[in-house]
C-alpha positions as CSV (number, residue, x, y, z in Angstrom):
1,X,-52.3,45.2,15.9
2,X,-55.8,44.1,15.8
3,X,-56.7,40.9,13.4
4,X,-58.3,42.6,10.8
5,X,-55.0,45.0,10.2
6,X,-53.0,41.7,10.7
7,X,-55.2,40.1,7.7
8,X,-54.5,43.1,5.4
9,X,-50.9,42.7,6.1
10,X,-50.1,38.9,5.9
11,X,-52.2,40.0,2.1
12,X,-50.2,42.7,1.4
13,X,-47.1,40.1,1.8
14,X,-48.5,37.7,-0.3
15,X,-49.6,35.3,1.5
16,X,-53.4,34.4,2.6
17,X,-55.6,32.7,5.5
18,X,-57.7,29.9,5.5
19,X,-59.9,28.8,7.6
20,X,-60.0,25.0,9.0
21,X,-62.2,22.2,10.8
22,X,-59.5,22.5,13.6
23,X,-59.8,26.1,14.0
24,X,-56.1,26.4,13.7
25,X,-55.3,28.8,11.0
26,X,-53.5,27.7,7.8
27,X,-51.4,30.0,5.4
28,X,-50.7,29.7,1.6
29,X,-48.5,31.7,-0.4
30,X,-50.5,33.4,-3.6
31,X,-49.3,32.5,-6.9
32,X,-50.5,35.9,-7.9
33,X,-47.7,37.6,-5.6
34,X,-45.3,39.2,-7.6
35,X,-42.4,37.5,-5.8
36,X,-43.9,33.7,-5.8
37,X,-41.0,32.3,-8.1
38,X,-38.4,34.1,-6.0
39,X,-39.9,32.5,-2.5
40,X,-40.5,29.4,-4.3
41,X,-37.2,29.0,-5.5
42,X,-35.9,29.7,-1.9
43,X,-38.3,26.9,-0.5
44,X,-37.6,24.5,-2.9
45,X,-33.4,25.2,-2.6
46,X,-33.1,22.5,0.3
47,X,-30.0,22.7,2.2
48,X,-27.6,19.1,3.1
49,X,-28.8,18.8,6.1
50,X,-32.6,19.1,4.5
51,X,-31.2,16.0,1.7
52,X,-29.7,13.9,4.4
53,X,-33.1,13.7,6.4
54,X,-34.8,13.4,3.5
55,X,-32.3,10.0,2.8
56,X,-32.9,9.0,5.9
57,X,-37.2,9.0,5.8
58,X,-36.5,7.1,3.1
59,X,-34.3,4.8,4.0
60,X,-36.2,3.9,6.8
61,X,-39.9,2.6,5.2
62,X,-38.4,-0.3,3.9
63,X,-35.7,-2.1,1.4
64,X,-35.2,1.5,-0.4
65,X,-33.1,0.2,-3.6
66,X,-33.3,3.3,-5.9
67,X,-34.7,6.9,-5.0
68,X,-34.6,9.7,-7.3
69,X,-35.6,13.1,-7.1
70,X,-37.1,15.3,-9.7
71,X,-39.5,17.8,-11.2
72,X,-39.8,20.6,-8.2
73,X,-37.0,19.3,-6.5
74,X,-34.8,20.3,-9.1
75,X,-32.8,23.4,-7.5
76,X,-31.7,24.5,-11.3
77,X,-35.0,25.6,-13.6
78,X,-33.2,25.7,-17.4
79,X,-36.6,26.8,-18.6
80,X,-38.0,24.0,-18.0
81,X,-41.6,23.8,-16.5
82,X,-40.7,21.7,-13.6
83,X,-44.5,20.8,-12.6
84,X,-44.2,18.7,-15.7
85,X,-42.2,16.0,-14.8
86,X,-43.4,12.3,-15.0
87,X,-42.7,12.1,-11.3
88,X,-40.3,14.3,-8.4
89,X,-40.2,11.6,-6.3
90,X,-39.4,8.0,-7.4
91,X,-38.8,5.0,-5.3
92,X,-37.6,1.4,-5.7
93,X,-37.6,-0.9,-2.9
94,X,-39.6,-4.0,-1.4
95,X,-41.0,-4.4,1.6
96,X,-42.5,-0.8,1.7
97,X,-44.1,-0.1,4.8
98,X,-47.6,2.0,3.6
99,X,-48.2,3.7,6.4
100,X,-44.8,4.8,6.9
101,X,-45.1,6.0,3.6
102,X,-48.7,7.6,3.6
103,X,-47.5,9.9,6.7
104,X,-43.5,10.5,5.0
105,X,-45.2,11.7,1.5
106,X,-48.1,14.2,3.6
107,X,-45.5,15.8,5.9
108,X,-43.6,16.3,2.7
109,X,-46.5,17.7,0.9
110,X,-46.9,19.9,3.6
111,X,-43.0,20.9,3.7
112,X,-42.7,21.8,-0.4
113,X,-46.4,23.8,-0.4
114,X,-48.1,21.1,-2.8
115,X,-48.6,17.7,-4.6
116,X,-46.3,15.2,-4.4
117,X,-46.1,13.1,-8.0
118,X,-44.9,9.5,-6.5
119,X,-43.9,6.3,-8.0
120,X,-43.4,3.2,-6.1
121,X,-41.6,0.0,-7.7
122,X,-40.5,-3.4,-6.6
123,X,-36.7,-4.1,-7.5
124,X,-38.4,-6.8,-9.7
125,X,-40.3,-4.5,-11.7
126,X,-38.4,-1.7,-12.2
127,X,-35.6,-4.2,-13.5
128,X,-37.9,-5.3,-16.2
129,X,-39.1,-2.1,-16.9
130,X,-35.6,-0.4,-17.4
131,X,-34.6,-3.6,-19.4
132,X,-37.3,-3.1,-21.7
133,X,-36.5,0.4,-21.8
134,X,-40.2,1.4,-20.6
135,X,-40.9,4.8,-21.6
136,X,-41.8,6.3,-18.0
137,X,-38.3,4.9,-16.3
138,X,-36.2,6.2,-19.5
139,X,-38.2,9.8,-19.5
140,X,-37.9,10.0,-15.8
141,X,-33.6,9.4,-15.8
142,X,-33.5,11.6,-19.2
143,X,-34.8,14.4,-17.3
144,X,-33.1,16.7,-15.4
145,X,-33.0,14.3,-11.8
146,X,-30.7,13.3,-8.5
147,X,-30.3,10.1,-7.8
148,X,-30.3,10.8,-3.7
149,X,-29.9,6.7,-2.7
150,X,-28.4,4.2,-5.6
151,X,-27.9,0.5,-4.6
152,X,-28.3,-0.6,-8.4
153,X,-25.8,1.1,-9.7
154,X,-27.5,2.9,-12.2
């Protein structure tokens, strides 16, 4: 199949090329394909194995505390829009190693198809915050979440 009849077809199939600095071809799916929610729902739909080395990244860029999962991690929809969440990925802990973190939140860009919304708390003040029932920690656990690692007992 020559690369111009290859192009047509990876089109035809919804998804399209783009060109890099590296030279090494990138695909992205088009939102305009008429099955996008249907693949994106299959993406998203991460297996055990998938949430277990997820924990695990996690776990291992310092004193995780609290990590909750939300917005387009949610497997269930509802009809809600779940790009509008306050965040899909929040994290408690100290002692947060930031490049760990930088290079664990770009592979996982890369692995869902698009931006991340992250939060990052010390234990100290996310305890404050959820005692003064601050409105971003009380909209973020009143929205449809997982609690995927929970050493507060919340």
């Amino acid at each position: 199949m020559s690369k111009k009849n290859k192009g047509k077809k990876l089109k035809s199939l919804g998804r399209k090329k783009a060109a890099t600095t590296t030279g090494l071809a990138t695909y992205t799916l088009n939102p305009a394909f008429e099955f996008f929610n249907e693949l994106k729902g299959l993406i998203l739909k991460s297996s055990p194995a998938e949430k277990d080395k997820m924990i695990k990244r996690i776990l291992g860029l310092g004193r995780v505390k609290l990590a909750v999962v939300s917005g387009i991690f949610m497997n269930e929809n509802k009809g809600l829009d779940l790009y509008d969440s306050v965040a899909d990925l929040f994290v408690v802990g100290d002692d947060i190693n930031k490049s760990k973190l930088r290079a664990f939140l770009v592979s996982l860009e890369a692995e869902v198809g698009r931006e991340i919304k992250f939060t990052l708390m010390d234990k100290e003040e996310f305890q404050y915050r959820h005692g003064m029932f601050d409105r971003f920690i009380r909209v973020l656990l009143e929205s449809p979440h997982e609690k995927i690692i929970n050493k507060l007992g919340l």
